[in-house]
N, C-alpha and C positions, 0 to 999 in steps of 0.2 A: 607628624603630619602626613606623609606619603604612608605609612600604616593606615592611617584613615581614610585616607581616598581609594585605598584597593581594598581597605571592607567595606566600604559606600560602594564601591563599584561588582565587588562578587555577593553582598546582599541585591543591589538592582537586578544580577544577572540571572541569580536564584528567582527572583520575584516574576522577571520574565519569565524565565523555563515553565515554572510552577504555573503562570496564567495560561502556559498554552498545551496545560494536560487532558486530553482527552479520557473521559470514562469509556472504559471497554469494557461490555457484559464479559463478566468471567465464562460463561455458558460457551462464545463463541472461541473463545480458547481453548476450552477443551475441546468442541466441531475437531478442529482444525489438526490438535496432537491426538485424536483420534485417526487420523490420514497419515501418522507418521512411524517412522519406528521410533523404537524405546531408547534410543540416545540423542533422537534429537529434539530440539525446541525450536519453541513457535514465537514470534514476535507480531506481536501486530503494528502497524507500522502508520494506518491512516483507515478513516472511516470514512464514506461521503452514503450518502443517501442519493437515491437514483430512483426514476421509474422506469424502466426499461422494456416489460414486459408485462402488458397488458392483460394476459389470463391470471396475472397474479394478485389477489386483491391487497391494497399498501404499497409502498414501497418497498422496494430490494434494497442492499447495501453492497455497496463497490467496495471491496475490502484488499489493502494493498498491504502483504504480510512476509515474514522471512522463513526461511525454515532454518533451522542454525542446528548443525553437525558436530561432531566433535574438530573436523580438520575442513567444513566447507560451510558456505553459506546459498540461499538460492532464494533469490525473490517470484514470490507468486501475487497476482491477483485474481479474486473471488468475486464472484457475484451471490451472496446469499440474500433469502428471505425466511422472514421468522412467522409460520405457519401455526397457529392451535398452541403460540408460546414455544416454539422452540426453533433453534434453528436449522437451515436445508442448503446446502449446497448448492448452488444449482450450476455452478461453472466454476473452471480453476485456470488456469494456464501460468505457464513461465514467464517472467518477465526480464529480459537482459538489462545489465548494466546496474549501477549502485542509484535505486530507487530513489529520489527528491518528494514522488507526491502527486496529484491528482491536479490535472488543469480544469478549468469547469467544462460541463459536460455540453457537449454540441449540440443543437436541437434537431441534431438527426441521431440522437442518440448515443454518437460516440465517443467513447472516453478517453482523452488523453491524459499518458501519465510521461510525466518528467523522467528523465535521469541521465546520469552521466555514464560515459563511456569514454574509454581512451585515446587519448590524443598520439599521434606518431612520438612523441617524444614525452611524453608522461610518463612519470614514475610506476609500476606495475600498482603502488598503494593509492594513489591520487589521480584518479581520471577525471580530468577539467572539463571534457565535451559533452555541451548538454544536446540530449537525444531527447526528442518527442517522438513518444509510441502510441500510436491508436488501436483501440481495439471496441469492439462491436457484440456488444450478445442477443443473440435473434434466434427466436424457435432452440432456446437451450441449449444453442452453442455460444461459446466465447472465444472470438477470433483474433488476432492481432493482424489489423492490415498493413497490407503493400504502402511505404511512404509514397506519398501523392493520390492516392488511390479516396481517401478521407473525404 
């Protein structure tokens, strides 16, 4: 009986996982390990669609991705759009802390993204404190603001 209830329970959790897979154009994973050296890989981590920037015709893509190292890892987000079919960078920057995800987007444009960061007494592996980061891309730059500044 207890066999059966934890394969009813790690099939449901599978079913979950599986309902919440995003397609990601293969195209913009190679963008990306394009920008990197040859030991490391590329995660992509969350898509959102944004319009941000008015000269561009379509939307852009807020792209919140990892680079992963042999001995490190480092969160970035991107703002591309895909021009004549292919993709374009148009902004990158660092993002601290172990990345959660994308809050929706402000109607002044700016993007908050989740994540955690360490608590004075947290384990160096499990940072419990959730941080919202804002950040801003205008005239081609991509900026992470000053908290309160938003």
């Amino acid at each position: 009986m207890i066999r059966k209830i934890l394969s009813v329970i790690v099939m449901f959790g599978m079913c979950v996982h599986i309902g919440q897979t995003e397609t990601i154009d293969p195209e913009l994973s190679v963008l990306f390990k394009q920008q990197l050296d040859t030991r490391e890989e590329v995660q992509i981590r969350q898509i959102m669609p944004v319009e941000l920037d008015d000269s561009k015709p379509g939307l852009e893509q807020a792209v919140l991705w990892t680079i992963i190292g042999p001995t490190y890892w480092r969160n970035q987000l991107s703002i591309v759009s895909k021009q004549q079919n292919h993709w374009q960078i148009l902004a990158t920057v660092p993002v601290t802390g172990m990345v959660e995800g994308f809050r929706p987007v402000q109607t002044t444009g700016i993007l908050p993204v989740e994540t955690k960061v360490q608590g004075p007494s947290d384990p160096l592996c499990c940072p419990t404190q959730t941080q919202v980061l804002h950040f801003r891309y205008r005239a081609g730059q991509l900026q992470e603001l000053a908290p309160g500044s938003e």
